[in-house]
N, C-alpha and C positions, 0 to 999 in steps of 0.2 A: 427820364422818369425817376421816380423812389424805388431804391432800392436797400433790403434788409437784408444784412448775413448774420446767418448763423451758424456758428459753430458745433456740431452733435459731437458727441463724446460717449463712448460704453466705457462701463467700469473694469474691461478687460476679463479675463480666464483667472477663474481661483480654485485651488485644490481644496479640494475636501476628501477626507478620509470617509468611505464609503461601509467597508468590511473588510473580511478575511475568507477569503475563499477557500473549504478546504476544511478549517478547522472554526467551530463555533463554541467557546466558552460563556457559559452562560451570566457569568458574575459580574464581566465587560463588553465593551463593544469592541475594543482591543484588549488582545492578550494571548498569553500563549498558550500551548498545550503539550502534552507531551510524547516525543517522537518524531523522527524526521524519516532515517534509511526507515525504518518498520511504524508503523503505527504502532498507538496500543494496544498491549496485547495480556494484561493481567489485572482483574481487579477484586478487590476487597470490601467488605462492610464489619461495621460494627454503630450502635450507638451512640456513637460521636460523630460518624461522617464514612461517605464514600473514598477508598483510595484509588490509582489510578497509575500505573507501571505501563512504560516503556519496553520491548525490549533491546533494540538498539539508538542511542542517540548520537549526535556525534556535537552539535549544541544548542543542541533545543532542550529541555528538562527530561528530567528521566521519570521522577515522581510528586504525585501531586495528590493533596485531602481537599476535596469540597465537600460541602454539606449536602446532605443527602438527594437533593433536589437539582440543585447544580448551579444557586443562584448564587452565592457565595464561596472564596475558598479560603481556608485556612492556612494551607503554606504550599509554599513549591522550593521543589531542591533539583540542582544538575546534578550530573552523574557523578562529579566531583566530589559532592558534600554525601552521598549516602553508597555510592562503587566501591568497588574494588577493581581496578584494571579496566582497560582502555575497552572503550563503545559497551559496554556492560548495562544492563538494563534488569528489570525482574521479568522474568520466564514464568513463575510464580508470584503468589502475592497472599500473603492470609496476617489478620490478625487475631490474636488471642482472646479478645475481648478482655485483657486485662492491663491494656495500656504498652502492648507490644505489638509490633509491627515488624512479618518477616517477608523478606524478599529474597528469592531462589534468585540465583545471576546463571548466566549462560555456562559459565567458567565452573560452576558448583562451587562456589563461595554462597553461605546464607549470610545476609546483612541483617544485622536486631536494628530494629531501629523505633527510636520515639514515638510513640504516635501522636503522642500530643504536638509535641513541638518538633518533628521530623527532624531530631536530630539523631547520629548514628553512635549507635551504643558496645556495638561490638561487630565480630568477624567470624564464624567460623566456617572452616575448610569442610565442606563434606561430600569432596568427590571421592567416590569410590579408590583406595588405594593402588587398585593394581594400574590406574590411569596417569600418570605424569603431566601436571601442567607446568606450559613455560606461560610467564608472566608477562611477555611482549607477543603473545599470542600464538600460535599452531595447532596442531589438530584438537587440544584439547578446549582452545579457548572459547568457542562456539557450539560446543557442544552440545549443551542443551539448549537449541535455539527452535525456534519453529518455524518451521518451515513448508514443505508439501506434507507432513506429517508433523504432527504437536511435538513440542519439545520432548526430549527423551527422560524427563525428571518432572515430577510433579511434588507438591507438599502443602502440607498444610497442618495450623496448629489450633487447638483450643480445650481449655478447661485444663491448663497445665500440659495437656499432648502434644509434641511435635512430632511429624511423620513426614518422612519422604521416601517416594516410590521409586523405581531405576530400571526403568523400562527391559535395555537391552540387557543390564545384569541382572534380571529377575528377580530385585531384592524390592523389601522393604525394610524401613529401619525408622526405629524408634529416638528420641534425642533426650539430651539430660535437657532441663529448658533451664537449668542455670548456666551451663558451659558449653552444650551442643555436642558433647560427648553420648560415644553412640550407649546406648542401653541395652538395645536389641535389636537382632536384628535375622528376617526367617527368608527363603525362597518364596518367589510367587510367581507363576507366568507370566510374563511381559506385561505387566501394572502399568498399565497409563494415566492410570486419574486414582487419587484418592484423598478421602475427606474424613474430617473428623467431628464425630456426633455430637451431641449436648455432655454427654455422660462420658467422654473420653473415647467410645467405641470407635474403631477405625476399618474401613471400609475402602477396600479398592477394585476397578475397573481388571479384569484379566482374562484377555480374549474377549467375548460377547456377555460376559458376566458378572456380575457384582456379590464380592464377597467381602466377609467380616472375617477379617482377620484377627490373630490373639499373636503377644510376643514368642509365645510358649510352641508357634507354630502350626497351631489351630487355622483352618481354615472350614466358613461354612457359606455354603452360597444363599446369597439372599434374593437374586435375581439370577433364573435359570434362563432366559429366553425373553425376546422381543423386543431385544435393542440389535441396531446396524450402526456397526463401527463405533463404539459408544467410545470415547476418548477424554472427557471430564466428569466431572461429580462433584454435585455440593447435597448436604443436606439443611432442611430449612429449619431453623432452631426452636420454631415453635410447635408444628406438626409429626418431627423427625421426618417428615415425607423427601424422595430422593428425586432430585435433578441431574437429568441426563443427560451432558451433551455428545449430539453426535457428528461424524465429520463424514465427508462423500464416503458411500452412495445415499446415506439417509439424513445426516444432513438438517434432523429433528431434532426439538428438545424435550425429553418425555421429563413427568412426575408419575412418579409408581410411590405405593405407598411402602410404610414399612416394611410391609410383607409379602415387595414386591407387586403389590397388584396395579397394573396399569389405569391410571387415573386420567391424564390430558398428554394429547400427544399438540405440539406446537411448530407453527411452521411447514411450508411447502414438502411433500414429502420429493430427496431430491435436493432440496435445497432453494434455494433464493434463483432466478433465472435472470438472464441478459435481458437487456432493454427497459420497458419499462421499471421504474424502481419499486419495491413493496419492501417496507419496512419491518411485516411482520416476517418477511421467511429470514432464513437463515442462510450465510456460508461462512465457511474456514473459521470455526470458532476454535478459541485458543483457551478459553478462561468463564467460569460461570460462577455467580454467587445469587445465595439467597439477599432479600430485600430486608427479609421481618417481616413483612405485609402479606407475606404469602407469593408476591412476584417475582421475580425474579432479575441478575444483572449480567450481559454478555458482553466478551470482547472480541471481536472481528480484526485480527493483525493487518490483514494482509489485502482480502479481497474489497475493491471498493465499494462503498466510499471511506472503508477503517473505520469503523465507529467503536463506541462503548452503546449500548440501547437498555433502556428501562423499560421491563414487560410488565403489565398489571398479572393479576392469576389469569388471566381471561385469555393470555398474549398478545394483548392491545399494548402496542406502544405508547408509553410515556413521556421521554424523553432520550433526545439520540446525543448526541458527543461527538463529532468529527476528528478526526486527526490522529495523530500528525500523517503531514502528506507528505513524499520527499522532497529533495530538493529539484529545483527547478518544474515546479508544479507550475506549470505555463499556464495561465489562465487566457481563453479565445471568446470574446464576442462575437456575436452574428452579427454581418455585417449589416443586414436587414432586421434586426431585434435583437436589441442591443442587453434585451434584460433577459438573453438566453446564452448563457457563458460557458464552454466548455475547458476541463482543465485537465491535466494525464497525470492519476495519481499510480506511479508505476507502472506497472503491464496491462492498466486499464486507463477507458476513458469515462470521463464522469460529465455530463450533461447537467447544468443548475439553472436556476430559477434566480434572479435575484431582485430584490425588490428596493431600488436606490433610495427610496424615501427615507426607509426604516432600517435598513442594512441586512435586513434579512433575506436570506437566500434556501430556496431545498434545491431537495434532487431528483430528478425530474426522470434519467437514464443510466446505466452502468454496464458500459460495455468492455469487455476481455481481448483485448487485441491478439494476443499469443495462438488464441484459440480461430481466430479468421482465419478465411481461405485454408482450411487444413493442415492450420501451422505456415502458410506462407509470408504469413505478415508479421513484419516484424517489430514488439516496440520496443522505444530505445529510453529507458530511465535515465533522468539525469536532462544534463545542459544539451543533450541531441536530441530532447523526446518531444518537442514541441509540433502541434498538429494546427494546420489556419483553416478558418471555415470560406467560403471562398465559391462563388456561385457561378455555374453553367447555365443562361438564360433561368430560368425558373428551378433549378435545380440544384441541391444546398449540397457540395461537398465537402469532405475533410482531406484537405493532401499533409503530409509527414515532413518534417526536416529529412536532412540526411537523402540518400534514395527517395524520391517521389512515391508515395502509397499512395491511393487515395480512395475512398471512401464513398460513398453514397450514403445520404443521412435522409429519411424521412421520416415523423414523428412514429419510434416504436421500433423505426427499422433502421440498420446501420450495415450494410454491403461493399465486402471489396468488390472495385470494379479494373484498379489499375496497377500493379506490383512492379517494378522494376528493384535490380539489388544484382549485388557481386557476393557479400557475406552468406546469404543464405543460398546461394547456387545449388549446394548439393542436394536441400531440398525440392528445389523447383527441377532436376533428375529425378529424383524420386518421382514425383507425381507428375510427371512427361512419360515417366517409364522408357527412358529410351538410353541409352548410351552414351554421353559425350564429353568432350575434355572442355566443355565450356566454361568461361569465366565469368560472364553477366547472361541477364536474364532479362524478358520484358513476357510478362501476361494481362492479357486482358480479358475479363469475360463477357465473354460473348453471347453466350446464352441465355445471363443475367440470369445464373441461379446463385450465384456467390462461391464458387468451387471449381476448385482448377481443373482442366480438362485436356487432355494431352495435347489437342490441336490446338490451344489457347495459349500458349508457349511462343517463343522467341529465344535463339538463345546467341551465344556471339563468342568466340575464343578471346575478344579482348576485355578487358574490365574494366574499362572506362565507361563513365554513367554520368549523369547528373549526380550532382549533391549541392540539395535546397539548404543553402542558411538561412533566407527566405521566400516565400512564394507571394507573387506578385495577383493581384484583382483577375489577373488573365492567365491564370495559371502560370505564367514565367515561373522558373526557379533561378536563383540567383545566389550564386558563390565568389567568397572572398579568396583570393590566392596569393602568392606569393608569384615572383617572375624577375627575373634580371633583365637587365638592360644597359648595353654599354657598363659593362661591372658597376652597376649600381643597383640597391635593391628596391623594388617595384611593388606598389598594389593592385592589384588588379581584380577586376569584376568581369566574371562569368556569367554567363546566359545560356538557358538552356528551354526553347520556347517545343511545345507539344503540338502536337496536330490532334484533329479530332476523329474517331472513326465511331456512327451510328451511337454518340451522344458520349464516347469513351478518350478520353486523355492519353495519347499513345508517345511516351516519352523516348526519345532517338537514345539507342545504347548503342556502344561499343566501336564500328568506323562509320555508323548510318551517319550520314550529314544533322550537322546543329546541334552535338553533343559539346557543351561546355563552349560556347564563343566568347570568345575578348570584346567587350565593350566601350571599354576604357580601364587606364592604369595613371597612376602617378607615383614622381618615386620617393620613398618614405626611407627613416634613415633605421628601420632595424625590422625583421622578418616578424611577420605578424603572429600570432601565438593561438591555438586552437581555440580558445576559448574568450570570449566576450570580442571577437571580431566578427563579420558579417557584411552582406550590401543590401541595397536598399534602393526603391524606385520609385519615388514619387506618383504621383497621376498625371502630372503633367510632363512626364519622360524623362524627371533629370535624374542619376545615380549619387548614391551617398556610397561611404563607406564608415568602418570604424573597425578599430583592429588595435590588439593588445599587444603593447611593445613590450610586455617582459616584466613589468611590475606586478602583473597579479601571478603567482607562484605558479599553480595550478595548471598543466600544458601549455605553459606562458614559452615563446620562441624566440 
């Protein structure tokens, strides 16, 4: 008979840049932001444009001016072009409204700097004398960092005023605004926040109170009562009305008026909550400015998803700022929905939305790992913090690099169900409440309230465990090792497979059989190096490896 061939051919797999998870600049589709180890944690207004401080980077940008909207920016600088000394960032952040721009550094160095053209103008020293910095770093060089408490220095300048406050020395102090030389300077009770008015008036946080302070050592209270934990302060330039902000237990951001009188209180009282995300509450703020509009601008360092956010008066959010996230912010697809990505920005986990057409992505979830299991879970910032989403018949878990976690995720809700570990041993004593010289640990719960329970324990004198560099569709974890053979040095891939108890992943510790199996090895010519090695299992059974012979610096072996 007749016969016709034809040839099919696809045009093959093409990359396309999608987004940036994590962080979202609004001026590009790509671009950067600034901060990596910390998010943003300091910002500014004036007239001419939003600023936007760091305060640790290490090479991601330290400072950045958009226009006030966020669709454009005007310039970005590292930490090289406006620092002073290594990882430095602003703690603070004000400008004068007269074409100056100051940045507080961790180190108590203030930086002048251009606002126009961000470029850096001067230096001065204004940490308290009786403090000694070294300039390659030690106790003083982080000093005013923020942390589970706001930095320990606050400042702020306008209408020719410079001020900065000094929490643990009880001072305030005045600045020459030509040279930064001190002017004045009085006692105040641990000043944590202060701000300076239209008219020069200056105003600081001390204890649960806001007062007006005078160089002359005048102090008079202008807010008596009905702030919790009040730790920054702006006031708004067109109303003088005062912005509060507050950090746990309350966690709000009130506007009282001049004369003190409570006008809006904003945000969850409490704070911002795990799980679902709402953009209007608040946590861990580090930094507030007025808008001019009446609105208001927050900086979130630390707790995720890190943002900067735009509140109307109303505390509708306007617009949010993502970032910076650290490094190795692992971004996880569902395996089953793929447009639901999770990524670990530090000691949390963050749940998105992403929408591939248009590159836009939200946040959907934000959860606190530190705070699971009553402190039994642990997370691991960095190149060990990666979490796989990875399903048990119908049921969507997250397991951990490093020691096996794992999680139970259902929309709203996020449960440990499975902990094994050697480092946090002493806690998992703690909450067994029992006695022992053990070295690993295995809990699972059982009763499915998400909390350790003494009988839900396991424990073992020796410390050998699994440790996932990957986790496999089937819960496998799978480790890269090192092993000799006939004096020769060796790859090797570990396996480490679970058993299941009443819907629970029960991972073999310490001599229980199937802890850490040989798979296969081959022998490679140099000891593989902690970081960027790994193995790897296809679906159809066969193992990968890849392993750093010593060229990337960094626990290279």
């Amino acid at each position: 008979g007749n016969y016709v061939w034809k040839v099919l051919r696809t045009p093959g797999f093409r990359a396309e840049y999608v987004t940036s998870l994590g962080i979202n600049p609004g001026w590009a589709r790509y671009d950067r932001w600034v901060g990596n180890h910390g998010g943003a944690a300091s910002v500014a207004i004036d007239p001419s444009g939003m600023y936007v401080a760091a305060q640790v980077t290490e090479t991601a940008p330290v400072l950045l001016k958009q226009s006030f909207d966020g669709t454009s920016r005007h310039w970005t600088r590292t930490r090289g072009d406006v620092t002073r000394g290594r990882y430095q960032g602003g703690a603070s952040l004000a400008s004068d409204g007269r074409g100056k721009l100051f940045m507080l550094q961790q180190n108590g160095y203030l930086q002048v700097i251009d606002a126009r053209e961000g470029t850096l103008l001067a230096t001065w020293d204004v940490l308290p004398k009786d403090l000694k910095r070294k300039e390659d770093g030690g106790p003083t060089w982080f000093i005013y960092q923020h942390g589970d408490r706001v930095a320990g220095a606050d400042m702020d300048a306008r209408a020719g005023t410079i001020v900065v406050s000094y929490r643990d020395h009880h001072r305030v102090r005045w600045l020459d605004p030509k040279d930064g030389a001190t002017v004045a300077e009085i006692d105040v009770p641990e000043p944590t926040g202060v701000a300076v008015g239209a008219k020069g008036n200056v105003f600081v946080i001390s204890g649960n109170r806001v007062l007006r302070v005078f160089p002359d050592g005048r102090q008079l209270p202008v807010i008596k009562n009905g702030l919790i934990a009040p730790r920054r302060l702006a006031i708004d330039p067109k109303t003088g009305e005062f912005l509060v902000a507050e950090r746990s237990p309350g966690s709000q951001i009130k506007r009282l008026s001049p004369d003190g009188e409570l006008l809006a209180t904003y945000g969850r009282p409490g704070g911002r909550l795990q799980g679902a995300y709402r953009g209007e509450d608040f946590r861990g703020i580090t930094d507030i400015a007025p808008d001019g509009q009446g609105g208001f601008v927050i900086a979130e360092l630390e707790p995720a998803p890190r943002r900067i956010v735009h509140c109307n008066r109303a505390g509708q959010v306007l617009s949010e700022w993502f970032g910076g996230q650290p490094y190795y912010a692992w971004g996880e697809p569902d395996p089953r929905n793929p447009c639901r990505v999770w990524f670990n920005s530090g000691h949390w986990l963050v749940l998105t939305e992403i929408d591939y057409a248009s590159g836009d992505w939200r946040v959907l979830e934000t959860w606190h790992l530190d705070q699971m299991a009553d402190g039994l879970v642990e997370s691991r910032p960095g190149h060990h913090g990666r979490w796989w989403v990875v399903y048990h018949e119908d049921q969507r878990y997250l397991v951990s690099q490093g020691a096996p976690q794992v999680l139970a995720h259902k929309s709203g809700s996020l449960r440990p169900v499975s902990v094994i570990g050697s480092r946090n041993v002493k806690r998992a004593v703690e909450l067994a409440r029992k006695g022992t010289d053990a070295s690993s640990f295995r809990w699972l719960d059982r009763n499915g309230d998400g909390r350790p329970q003494p009988a839900e324990f396991t424990f073992s004198e020796s410390s050998e465990i699994p440790n996932a560099n990957w986790v496999a569709p089937d819960f496998a974890v799978l480790q890269a090792g090192s092993g000799d053979r006939e004096e020769q040095t060796e790859f090797v891939v570990l396996e480490t497979r679970p058993n299941w108890e009443n819907g629970l992943p029960v991972y073999p510790i310490g001599d229980e059989p199937g802890v850490k199996q040989r798979v296969v090895g081959t022998i490679v010519e140099a000891r593989i190096g902690t970081r960027g090695s790994g193995a790897y299992r296809d679906l159809a059974g066969n193992y990968y490896g890849n392993f750093n012979d010593g060229c990337e610096r960094h626990g290279a072996g």
